[in-house]
N, C-alpha and C positions, 0 to 999 in steps of 0.2 A: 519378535521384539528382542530375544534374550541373543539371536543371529545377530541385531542391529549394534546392541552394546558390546558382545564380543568383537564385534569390528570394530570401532570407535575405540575400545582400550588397547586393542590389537595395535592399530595405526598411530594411536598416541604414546606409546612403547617404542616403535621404532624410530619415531621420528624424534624420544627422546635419548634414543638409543644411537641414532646415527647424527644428535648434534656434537659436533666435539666439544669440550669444555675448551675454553685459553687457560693454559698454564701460568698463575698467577707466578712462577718463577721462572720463565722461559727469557732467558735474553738475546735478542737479535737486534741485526743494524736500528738502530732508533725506534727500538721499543727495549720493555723489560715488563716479562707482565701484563698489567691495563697501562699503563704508563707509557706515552712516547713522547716523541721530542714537540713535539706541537703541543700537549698538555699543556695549560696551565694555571696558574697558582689556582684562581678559583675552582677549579675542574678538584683540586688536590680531595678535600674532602669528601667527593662522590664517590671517587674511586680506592679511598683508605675509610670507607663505608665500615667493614668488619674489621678493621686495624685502632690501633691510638694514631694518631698524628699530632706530634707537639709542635708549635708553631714558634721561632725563636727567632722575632723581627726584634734586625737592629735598630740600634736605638742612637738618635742623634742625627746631625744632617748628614747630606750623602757622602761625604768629604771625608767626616770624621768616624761612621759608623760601619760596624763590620758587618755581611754579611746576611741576608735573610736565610735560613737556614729551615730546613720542617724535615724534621724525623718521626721514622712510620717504625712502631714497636707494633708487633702482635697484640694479641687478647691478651697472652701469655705472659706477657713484657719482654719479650726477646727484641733485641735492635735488629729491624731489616734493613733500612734503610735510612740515608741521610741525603736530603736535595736541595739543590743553590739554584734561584734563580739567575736572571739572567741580570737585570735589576731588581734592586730592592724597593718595597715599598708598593709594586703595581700587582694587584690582580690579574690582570690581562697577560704577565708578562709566562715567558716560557721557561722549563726548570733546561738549567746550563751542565749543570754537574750532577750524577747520581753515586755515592759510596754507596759499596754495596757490603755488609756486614754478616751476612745471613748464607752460610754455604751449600743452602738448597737452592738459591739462585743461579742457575747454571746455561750456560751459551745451549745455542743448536748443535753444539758439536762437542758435549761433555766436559768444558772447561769451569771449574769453578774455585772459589777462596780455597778447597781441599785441593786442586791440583798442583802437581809440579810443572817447574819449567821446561822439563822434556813433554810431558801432556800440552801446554801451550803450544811449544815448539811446533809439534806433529800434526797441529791443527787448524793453525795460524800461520801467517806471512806475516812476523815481526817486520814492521813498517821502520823504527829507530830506537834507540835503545839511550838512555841520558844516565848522564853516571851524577850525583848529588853526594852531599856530604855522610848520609847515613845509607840511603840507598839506590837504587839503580830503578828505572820507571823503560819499563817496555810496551813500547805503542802498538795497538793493533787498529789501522782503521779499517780493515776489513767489519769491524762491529763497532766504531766508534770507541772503543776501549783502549785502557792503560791500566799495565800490571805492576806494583812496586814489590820488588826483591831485596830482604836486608841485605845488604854488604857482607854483613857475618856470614852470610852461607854460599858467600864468592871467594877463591885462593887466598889467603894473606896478602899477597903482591898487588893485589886491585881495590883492598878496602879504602886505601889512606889519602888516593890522588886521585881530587877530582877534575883533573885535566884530562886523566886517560882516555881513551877510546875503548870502551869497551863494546867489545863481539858476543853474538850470540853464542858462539862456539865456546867464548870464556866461562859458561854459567853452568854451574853442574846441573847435570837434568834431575839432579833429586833436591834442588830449590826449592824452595816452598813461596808462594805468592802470600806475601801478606799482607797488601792491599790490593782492592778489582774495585774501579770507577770506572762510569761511561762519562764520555764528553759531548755533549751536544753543541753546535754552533748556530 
């Protein structure tokens, strides 16, 4: 008997030894997490289970109202996360946008809110690069991502004109990302 139960605790050790956990902050192509681009809105609360999720439905007809919005804070009240659906108003519908606020959230290949633009660079195929009035937004659709770069931490000669073309070559590699969204379609 005591041979039968040692094997039974033995076998139930390994097998929870050799499941892997998912990395609730693992981001790849259309996932992040338990979160991927099929999620949705009602799914939200199953999966922000051990999280807050504040729910921040616009208000007003479709025309006039902004955005359905639901942000996932930790136990803690740390902001991880901020998600747009696709439309507002539907349960059914899929999340479009994901801001990611939380710098333990990090790609397959060590990019995160703490990286610079040389760490992007090295890791990613910048897909196009949009020059805006305060900052600069660099696409990667390799992971459905986009990076926002202040302008302050680009030459003086490139802050002012938003007409420029700007290159990846123009971005100092000690940039600092200070925003990381996924874009789901």
């Amino acid at each position: 008997m005591k041979k039968v139960l040692l094997s039974l605790v033995l076998v139930s050790l390994f097998v929870q030894c050799s499941t892997k956990e998912e990395n609730p902050f693992l981001i790849s192509k259309g996932k992040i997490g338990k979160l991927t681009k099929e999620t949705t809105v009602a799914q939200l609360d199953s999966i922000f289970v051990n999280d807050s999720l504040v729910k921040r439905i616009g208000e007003g007809d479709y025309v006039q109202a902004g955005s359905d919005n639901y942000l996932v804070y930790s136990k803690e009240g740390e902001k991880l996360l901020s998600l747009t659906p696709k439309q507002q108003h539907d349960p059914a519908e899929t999340i479009e946008t994901v801001q990611i606020y939380d710098p333990r959230f990090v790609t397959d290949k060590g990019v995160s809110l703490s990286s610079t633009f040389k760490e992007l660079r090295e890791q990613y195929t910048i897909n196009s690069i949009q020059n805006t009035l305060r900052n600069i937004v660099i696409f990667v659709n390799e992971i459905d991502a986009y990076f926002t770069i202040d302008k302050a931490e680009l030459p003086a000669d490139l802050r002012y004109d938003t007409s420029l073309n700007i290159d990846a070559v123009q971005i100092p590699d000690e940039a600092k990302i200070k925003f990381m969204m996924l874009g789901w379609e």
